[in-house]
Each structure stands twice: as C-alpha cells, then as structure tokens.
C-alpha positions as CSV (number, residue, x, y, z in Angstrom):
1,X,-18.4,-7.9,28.7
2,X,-18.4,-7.8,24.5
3,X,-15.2,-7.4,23.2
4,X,-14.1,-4.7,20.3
5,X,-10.9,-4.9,18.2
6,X,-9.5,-1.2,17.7
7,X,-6.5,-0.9,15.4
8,X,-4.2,2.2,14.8
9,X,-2.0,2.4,11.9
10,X,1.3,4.4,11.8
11,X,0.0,7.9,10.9
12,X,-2.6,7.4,14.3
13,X,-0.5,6.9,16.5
14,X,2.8,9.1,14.6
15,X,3.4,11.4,17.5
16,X,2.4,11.7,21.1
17,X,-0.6,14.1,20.5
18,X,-1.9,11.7,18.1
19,X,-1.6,8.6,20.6
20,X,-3.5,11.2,23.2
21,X,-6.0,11.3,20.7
22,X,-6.3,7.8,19.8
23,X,-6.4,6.8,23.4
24,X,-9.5,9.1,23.6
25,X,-11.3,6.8,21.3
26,X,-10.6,4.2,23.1
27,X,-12.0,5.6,26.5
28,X,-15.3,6.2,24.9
29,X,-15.9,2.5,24.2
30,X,-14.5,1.6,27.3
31,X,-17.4,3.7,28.8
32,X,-19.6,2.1,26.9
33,X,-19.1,-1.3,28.2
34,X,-16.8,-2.6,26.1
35,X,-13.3,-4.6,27.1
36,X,-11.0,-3.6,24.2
37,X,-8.2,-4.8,22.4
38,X,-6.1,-2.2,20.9
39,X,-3.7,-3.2,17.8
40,X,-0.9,-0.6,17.6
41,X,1.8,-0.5,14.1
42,X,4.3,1.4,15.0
43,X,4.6,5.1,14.8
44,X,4.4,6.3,11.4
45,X,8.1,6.1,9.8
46,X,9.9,4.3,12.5
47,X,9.4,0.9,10.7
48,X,11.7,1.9,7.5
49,X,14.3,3.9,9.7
50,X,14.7,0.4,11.8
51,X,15.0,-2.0,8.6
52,X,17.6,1.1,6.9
53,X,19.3,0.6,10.3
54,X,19.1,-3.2,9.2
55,X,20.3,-2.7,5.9
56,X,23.2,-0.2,6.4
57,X,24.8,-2.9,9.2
58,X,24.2,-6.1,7.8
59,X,23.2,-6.6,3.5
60,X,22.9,-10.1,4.0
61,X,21.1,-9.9,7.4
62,X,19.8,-13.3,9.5
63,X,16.3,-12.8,9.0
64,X,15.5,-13.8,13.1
65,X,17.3,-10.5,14.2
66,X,15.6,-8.7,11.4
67,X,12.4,-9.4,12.8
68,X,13.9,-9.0,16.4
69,X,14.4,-5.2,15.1
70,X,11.8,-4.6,13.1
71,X,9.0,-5.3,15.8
72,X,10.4,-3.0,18.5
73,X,8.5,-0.5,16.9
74,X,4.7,-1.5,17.9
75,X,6.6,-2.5,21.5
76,X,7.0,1.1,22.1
77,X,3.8,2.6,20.5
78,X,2.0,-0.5,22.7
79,X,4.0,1.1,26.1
80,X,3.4,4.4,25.0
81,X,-0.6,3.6,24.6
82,X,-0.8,1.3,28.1
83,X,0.8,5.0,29.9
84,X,-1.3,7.2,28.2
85,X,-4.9,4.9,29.2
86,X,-3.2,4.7,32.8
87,X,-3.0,8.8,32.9
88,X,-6.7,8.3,32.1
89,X,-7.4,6.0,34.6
90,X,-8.4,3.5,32.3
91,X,-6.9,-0.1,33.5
92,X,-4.4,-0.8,30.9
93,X,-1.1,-2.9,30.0
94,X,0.7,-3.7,27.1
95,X,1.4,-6.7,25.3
96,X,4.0,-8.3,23.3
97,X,3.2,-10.8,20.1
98,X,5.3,-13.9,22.7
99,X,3.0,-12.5,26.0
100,X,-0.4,-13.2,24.3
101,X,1.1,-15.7,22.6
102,X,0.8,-15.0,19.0
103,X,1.8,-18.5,18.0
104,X,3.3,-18.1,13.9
105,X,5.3,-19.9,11.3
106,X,9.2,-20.0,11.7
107,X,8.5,-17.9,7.9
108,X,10.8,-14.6,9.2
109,X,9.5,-11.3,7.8
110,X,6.7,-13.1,6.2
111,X,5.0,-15.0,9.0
112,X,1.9,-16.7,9.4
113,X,-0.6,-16.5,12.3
114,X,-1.5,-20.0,13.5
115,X,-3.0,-19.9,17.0
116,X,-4.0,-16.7,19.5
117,X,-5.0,-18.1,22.8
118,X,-7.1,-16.0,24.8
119,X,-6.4,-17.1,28.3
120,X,-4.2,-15.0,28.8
121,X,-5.6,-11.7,28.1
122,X,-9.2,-13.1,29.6
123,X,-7.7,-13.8,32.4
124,X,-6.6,-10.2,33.1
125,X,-9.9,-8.8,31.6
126,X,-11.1,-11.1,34.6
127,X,-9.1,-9.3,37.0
128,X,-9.7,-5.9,36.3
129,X,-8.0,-5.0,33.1
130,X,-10.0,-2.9,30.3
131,X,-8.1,-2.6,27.8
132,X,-5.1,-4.6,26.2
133,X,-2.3,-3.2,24.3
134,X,-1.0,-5.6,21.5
135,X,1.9,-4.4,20.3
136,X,0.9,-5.6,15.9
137,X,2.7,-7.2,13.1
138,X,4.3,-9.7,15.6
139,X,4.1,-13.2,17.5
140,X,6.3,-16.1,18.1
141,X,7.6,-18.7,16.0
142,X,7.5,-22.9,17.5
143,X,11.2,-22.5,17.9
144,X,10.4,-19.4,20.5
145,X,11.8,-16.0,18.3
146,X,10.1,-13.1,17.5
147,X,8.7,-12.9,13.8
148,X,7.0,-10.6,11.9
149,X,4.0,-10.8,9.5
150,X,5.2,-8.6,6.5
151,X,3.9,-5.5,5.9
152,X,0.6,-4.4,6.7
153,X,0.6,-7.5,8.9
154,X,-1.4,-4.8,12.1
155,X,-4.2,-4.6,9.8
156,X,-3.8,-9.0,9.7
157,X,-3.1,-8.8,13.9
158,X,-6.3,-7.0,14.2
159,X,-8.8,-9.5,12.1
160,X,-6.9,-12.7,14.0
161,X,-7.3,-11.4,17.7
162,X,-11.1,-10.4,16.5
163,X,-12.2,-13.6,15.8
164,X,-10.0,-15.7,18.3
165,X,-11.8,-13.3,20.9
166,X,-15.4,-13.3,19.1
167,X,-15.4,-9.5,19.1
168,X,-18.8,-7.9,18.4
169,X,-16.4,-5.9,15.5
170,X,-13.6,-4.7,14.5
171,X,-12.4,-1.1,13.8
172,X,-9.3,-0.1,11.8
173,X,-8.6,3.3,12.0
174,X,-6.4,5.0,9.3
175,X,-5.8,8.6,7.7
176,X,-8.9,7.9,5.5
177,X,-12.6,8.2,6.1
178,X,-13.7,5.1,4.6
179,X,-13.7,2.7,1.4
180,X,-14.5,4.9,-1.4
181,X,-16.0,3.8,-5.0
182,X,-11.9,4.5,-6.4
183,X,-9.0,6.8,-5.0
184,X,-10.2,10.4,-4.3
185,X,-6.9,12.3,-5.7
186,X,-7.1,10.3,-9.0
187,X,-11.5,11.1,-9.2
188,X,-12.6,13.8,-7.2
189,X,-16.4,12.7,-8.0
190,X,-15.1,9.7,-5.8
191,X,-17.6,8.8,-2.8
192,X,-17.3,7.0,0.4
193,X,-19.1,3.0,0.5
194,X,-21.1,3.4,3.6
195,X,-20.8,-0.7,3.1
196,X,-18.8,-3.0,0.6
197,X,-19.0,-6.7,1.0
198,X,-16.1,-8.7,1.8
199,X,-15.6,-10.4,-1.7
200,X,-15.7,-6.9,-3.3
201,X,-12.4,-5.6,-0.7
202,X,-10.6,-8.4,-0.9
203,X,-10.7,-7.8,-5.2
204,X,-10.2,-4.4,-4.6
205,X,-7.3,-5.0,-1.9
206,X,-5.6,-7.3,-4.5
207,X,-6.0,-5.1,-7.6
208,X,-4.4,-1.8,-6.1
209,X,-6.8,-0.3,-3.1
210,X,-4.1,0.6,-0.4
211,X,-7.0,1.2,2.4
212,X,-6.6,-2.5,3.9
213,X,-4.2,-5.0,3.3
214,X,-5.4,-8.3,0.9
215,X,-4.3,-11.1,4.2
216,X,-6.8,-9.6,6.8
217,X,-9.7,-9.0,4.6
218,X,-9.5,-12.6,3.6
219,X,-9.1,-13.8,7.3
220,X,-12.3,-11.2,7.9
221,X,-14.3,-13.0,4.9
222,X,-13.5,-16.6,6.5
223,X,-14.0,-16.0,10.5
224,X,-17.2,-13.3,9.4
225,X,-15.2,-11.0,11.1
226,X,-17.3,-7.3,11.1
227,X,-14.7,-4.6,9.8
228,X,-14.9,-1.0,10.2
229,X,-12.3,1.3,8.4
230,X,-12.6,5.1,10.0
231,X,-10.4,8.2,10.2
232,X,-8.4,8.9,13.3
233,X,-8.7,12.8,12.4
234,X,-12.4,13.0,12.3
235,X,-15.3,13.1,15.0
236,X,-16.8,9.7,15.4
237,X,-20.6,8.8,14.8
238,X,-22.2,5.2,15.1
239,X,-22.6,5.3,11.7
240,X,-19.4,6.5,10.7
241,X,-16.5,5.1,7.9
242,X,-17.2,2.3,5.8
243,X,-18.5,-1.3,7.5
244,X,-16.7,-4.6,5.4
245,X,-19.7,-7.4,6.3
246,X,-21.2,-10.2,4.4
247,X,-22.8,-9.5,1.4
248,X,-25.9,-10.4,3.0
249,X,-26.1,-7.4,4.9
250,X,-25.9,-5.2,2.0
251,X,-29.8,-4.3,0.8
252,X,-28.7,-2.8,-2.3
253,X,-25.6,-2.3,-4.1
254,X,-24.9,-0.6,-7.3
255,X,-23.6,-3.6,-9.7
256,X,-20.3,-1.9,-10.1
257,X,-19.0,-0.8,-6.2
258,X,-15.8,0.8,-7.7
259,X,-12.9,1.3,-9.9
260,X,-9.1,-0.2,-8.6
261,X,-6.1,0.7,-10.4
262,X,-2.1,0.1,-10.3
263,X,0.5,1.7,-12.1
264,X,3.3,-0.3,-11.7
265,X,2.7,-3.1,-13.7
266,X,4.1,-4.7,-16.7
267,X,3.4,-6.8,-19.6
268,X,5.8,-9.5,-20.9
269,X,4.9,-11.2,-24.4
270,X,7.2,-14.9,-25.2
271,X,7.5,-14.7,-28.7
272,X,6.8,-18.2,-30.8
273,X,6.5,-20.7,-27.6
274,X,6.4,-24.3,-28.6
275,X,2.5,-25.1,-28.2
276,X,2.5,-28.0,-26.7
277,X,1.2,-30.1,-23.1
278,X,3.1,-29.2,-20.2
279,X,4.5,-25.5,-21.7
280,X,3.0,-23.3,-19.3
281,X,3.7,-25.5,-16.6
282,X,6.9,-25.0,-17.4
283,X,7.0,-21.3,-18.2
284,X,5.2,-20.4,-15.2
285,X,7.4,-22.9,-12.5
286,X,10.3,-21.1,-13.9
287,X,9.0,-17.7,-13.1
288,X,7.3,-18.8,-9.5
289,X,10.6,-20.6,-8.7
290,X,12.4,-17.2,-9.4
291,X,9.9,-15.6,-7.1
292,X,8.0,-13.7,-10.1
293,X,4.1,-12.5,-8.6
294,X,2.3,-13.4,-12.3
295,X,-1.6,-12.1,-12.5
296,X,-2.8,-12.1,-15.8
297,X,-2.3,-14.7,-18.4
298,X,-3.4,-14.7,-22.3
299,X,-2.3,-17.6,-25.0
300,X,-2.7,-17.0,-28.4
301,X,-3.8,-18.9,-30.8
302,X,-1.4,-21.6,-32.6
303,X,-0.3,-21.3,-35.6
304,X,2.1,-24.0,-37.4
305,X,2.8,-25.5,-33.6
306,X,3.9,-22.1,-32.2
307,X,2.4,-19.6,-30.0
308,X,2.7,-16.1,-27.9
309,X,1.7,-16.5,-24.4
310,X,1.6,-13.1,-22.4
311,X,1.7,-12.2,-18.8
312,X,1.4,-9.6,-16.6
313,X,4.1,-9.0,-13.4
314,X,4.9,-5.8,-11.3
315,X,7.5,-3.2,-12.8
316,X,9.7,-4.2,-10.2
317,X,10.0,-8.1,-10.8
318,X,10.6,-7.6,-14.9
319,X,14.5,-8.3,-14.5
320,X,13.6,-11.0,-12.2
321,X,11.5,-12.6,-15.4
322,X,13.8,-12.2,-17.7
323,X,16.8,-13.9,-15.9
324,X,14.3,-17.0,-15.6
325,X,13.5,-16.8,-19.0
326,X,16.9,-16.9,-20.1
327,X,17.9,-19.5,-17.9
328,X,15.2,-21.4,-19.3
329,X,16.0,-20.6,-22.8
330,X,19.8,-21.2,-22.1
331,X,18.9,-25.1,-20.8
332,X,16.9,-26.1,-23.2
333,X,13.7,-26.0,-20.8
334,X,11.4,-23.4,-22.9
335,X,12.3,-22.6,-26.8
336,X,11.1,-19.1,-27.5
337,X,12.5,-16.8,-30.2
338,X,12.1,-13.7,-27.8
339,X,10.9,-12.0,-24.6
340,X,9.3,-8.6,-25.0
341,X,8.6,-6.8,-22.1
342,X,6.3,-3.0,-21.9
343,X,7.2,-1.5,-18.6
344,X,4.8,1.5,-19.5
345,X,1.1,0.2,-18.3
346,X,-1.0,0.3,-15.9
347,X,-4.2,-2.4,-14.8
348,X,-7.4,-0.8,-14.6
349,X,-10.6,-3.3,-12.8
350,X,-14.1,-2.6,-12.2
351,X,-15.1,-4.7,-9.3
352,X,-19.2,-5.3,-8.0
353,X,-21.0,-8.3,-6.6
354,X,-24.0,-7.3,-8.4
355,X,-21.9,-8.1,-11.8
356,X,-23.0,-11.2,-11.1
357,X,-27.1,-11.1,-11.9
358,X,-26.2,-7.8,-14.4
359,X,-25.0,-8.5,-18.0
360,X,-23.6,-6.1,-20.2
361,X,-20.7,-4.9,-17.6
362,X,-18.1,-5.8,-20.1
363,X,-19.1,-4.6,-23.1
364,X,-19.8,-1.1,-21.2
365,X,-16.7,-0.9,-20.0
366,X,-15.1,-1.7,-23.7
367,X,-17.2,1.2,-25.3
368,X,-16.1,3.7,-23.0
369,X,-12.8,2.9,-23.1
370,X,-13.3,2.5,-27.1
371,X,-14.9,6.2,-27.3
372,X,-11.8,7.7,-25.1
373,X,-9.3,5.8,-27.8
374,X,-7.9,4.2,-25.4
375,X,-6.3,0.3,-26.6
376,X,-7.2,-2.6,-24.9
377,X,-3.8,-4.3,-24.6
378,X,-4.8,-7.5,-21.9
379,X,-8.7,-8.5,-20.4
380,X,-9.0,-10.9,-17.7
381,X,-11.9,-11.4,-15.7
382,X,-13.9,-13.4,-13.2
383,X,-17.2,-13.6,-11.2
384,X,-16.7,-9.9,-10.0
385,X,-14.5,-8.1,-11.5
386,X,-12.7,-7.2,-15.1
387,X,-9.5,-6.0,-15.3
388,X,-7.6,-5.1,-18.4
389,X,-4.5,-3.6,-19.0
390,X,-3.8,-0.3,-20.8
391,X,-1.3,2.0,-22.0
392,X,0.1,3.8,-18.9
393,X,-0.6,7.5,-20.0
394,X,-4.5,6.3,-20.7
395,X,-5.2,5.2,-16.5
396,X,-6.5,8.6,-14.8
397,X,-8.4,9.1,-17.5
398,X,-9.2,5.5,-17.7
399,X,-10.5,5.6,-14.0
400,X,-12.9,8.7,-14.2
401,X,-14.2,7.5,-17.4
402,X,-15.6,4.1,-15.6
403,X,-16.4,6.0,-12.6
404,X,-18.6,8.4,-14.2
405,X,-19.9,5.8,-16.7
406,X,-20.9,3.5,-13.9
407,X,-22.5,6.4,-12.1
408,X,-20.3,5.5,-9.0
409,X,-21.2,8.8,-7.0
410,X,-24.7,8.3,-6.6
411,X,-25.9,5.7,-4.3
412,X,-28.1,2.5,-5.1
C-alpha cells in the first residue's frame, strides 16, 4: 500500500481531546488505503517543563541524560496515540527513535539523522499493522544513547522517515492553515500560498517564518519530498493548507511570494579594521569559534589602509561578539579602534522565485521604504530574496508596506 507521513506538533496533540481528534485524521487516510506513519512532538509545553526540570537539578548537565529526558516527551504522546488508534480499531503501535532505528550523530541536543531503515516498520506493515507511531525529535547515536535533534527536529523526523519510506507525501499539521504571503497578526491583508516552492520556504524558514523549521525543508528540497502544512483545528479538504513542491509544479507565481521578518537582530559596526588579506578571515573565525550565528556582512570602502566592516547577529549572541572581539583586540589578532553595536533593528526580506526573470524588485522595494522614511541601515541579497535591515520601530510598518506594494493578496 502507498505510504503517507503525518506529523503533529505540540499544540495537536496538547491534550487528550486533541490526540482524539488527531487520531481521527489519521483513520480517514487509513480508510483510504494508505499505511501511515505518524510523527508525534510532544504535547504542547511538556518539552520546556522537562529541560527546567533539567536545569533546576543539574546547570552543568551531561548532555546524554539531557537528551535521555528531553525525548520522553514524544514516548508518551507516541503511546498515547498507538491507545487511542487501538480504541478505534485501527492496528497500531508505537515506536521509539532506537526501535525503528533512527541511526544519528553522537551531536547530543543537536543531532543529525544519518540512516532510517525501513525493515522494521515494513515488516510490521507486512503483518498487519496500519499505522506506526514514531515517537519525533529522537534516534540513536553509534555509541547506542538516545539523542535529540534540536528543536523543531519532529518537523526534521517527519521529512527523513518520508523519503527513507518513499511516501506519496507528507503532511505537517500545526495551529496554522497554511504558508501565508507574511505573518497574519503583523498584516491582516496577509493570504494563504495555496503552493510555495521549496527554495522560497527554505529562505523564508531562515529569514524569520516560524511555520516549518529551516533542517526539514532543506532535507524536503533534496529527497523531493512533497510537503503539506495544514491546521489540526479545521475540516480537511484535498485541496486544503499549503503544498511545499518543486518549483516546477508551480504554473504561476507572483515574482514576490512574501514578506519574512525578525526582530531580534542586531548590527555590530568594527570601527577602523586594518584592510588587509586574511582580516575577515580572521574577524569572522573569531566570532564562529565563539559560536556567534553571523548573516549579513558589508565592508566599506578603504581609506588610508583602514576600514569598517559590519555584521549582523541575533540580539541574543551580541555579548557573545563582543567578548571575541575583545579577546581578539586584547592578543593582538584584529586591531580595531571600536566595536559599536545597535541592539534596536529588525531584518526585513522579500523573498520570490520569480525575482529571478523580473528586474526592478530592488529598486521597488527601496522607494517604498524611501516614501515611508524609513533608513536603509544594511542590504544583502541573493538570487531570491533581499533583505535589509532597518530601524526596529520602522518593521510592521515596513512589512505591510511591501506587502501591499507587491500586491501580495491577490493571486498570480
């Protein structure tokens, strides 16, 4: 029989009414001839009340029993799920990351899938079973511990078991409808993508979009992997939520597909850097090595043999720059006469595969940003997208601005 992924986050499966309903869903592809695989995260909250527990007994955990803790929270959603298909007399088990197996990296907290074999769950498809339980987020390291993916890492379980298993799709259900052009309770003119090609996710993903998480769209992109992102809280159609697919698949796409946005993001300026080969080499080992997530990057131009370079980090990493830059300064490594950072702006990105046979993207985007007065403070940009960053204050404004300038609630 075809195969279908279905994955339910934390706020699907929160309480036991809501795992009812979930298991519902599932019932109806199982009458429909599907086997299914069901990805469960664990219900909604119980993942930060196990890693406080974590905290509150041991600051400087070992990592291996974090992740030991931490994953017990799918193992009883998956449990919970396997009962609740049984009471619906829909063959059912559960399964842990180390049953399947799930083979990882030894990475703790921040694992990497390597290998699903399907025997195993094939084999009981074989003999009866319709529908496996996959407790998500977990699997099992070469040394035989439980790790964990990081977060988000269901939404990363779900894409992996759909293309080890060649499933015909997909299906991530969420509190949301769908991909929509930007966030609905920043634009209220905001409307839902009935399709977005994979490039265009994984840039909004990156820039800011919450809906999916960046690691699973990207392991969608390279296996072809069909997603579907639905609500748990709405009736279903065939036609319903927002399908992530090749860009092939797409007829016609307006050249912008929407507006992403973060608001936690800083910009740090190094005041008179040497200009020379090898600086930002140097400047930006330093701030990897201090474990400093860098996005955009702008050198100025030279004068007398010095020069500004400017970067972009989150909020929360600006203390973690700074100590490398001083450490850097204090060696002898990188001569700079100061380290300036602005804690108060926000990124702003249009993102469209179309931008790509369209000109004049850019200089659109500048002039409505120009006529609201809003300053231009960093652009960067690539094959699909531009992103620049702006004074804080400026962003919702920034956002509905774009949207309505790019026409982003009417269709193609």
């Amino acid at each position: 029989m075809p195969v279908l992924v279905m994955k339910f986050g934390g706020t699907s499966v929160a309480t036991l009414d809501r795992i009812k309903r979930a298991a519902k869903r599932v019932g109806v592809e199982v009458a429909k001839g599907y086997d299914v695989i069901v990805i469960v995260s664990a219900m909604s909250g119980k993942t930060n009340e196990l890693v406080g527990w974590v905290n509150e007994t041991s600051p400087m955990y070992d990592a291996r029993e974090y992740d030991a803790i931490v994953s017990s929270g799918e193992n009883v959603t998956a449990g919970l799920m396997a009962l609740t298909l049984q009471e619906m007399d829909v063959p059912a088990r559960s399964w842990q990351g180390w049953q399947v197996p799930v083979k990882t990296t030894s990475a703790h907290a921040a694992a990497r899938i390597e290998e699903i074999p399907n025997d195993n769950i094939m084999g009981s498809f074989g003999n009866g079973m319709r529908v496996a339980v996959v407790a998500g987020f977990q699997g099992v390291s070469p040394e035989g511990r439980i790790t964990t993916l990081g977060r988000g890492g269901s939404d990363t379980t779900a894409v992996a078991f759909a293309a080890a298993f060649d499933a015909e799709r997909c299906d991530i259900y969420t509190d949301v409808d769908g991909i929509y052009t930007t966030d609905p309770r920043v634009c209220k003119k905001a409307r839902k993508l009935d399709r977005i090609a994979f490039e265009e996710m994984l840039e909004l993903a990156s820039l800011g979009a919450k809906v999916l998480q960046t690691r699973s769209v990207e392991l969608a992109m390279r296996y072809k992997v069909k997603l579907r992102v639905l609500s748990s809280f709405e009736e279903q159609s065939d036609e319903a939520g927002t399908l992530v697919c090749a860009e092939e698949e797409i007829m016609e796409s307006n050249v912008v597909a929407g507006v992403a946005f973060s608001r936690d993001e800083a910009k740090m300026t190094l005041i008179s850097v040497a200009d020379r080969p090898g600086i930002a080499a140097l400047i930006f080992t330093a701030l990897s090595d201090a474990g400093v997530n860098v996005d955009m990057i702008v050198q100025n131009i030279s004068e007398e043999g010095r020069t500004d370079m400017t970067f972009s980090c989150p909020t929360d990493q600006v203390a973690r720059a700074e100590a490398a830059m001083a450490e850097a300064k204090t060696t002898g490594t990188i001569n700079f006469a100061e380290l300036i950072a602005d804690t108060e702006v926000a990124k702003v990105s249009v993102v469209g595969i179309g931008m790509r046979s369209h000109t004049g993207v850019a200089a659109k985007m500048f002039q409505v940003m120009s006529a609201e007065g809003i300053n231009l403070k960093v652009i960067t940009t690539s094959e699909i997208k531009i992103s620049v960053l702006i004074d804080r204050k400026y962003m919702e404004l920034a956002v509905q601005a774009l949207h309505d300038a790019f026409e982003l609630d009417k269709a193609a």
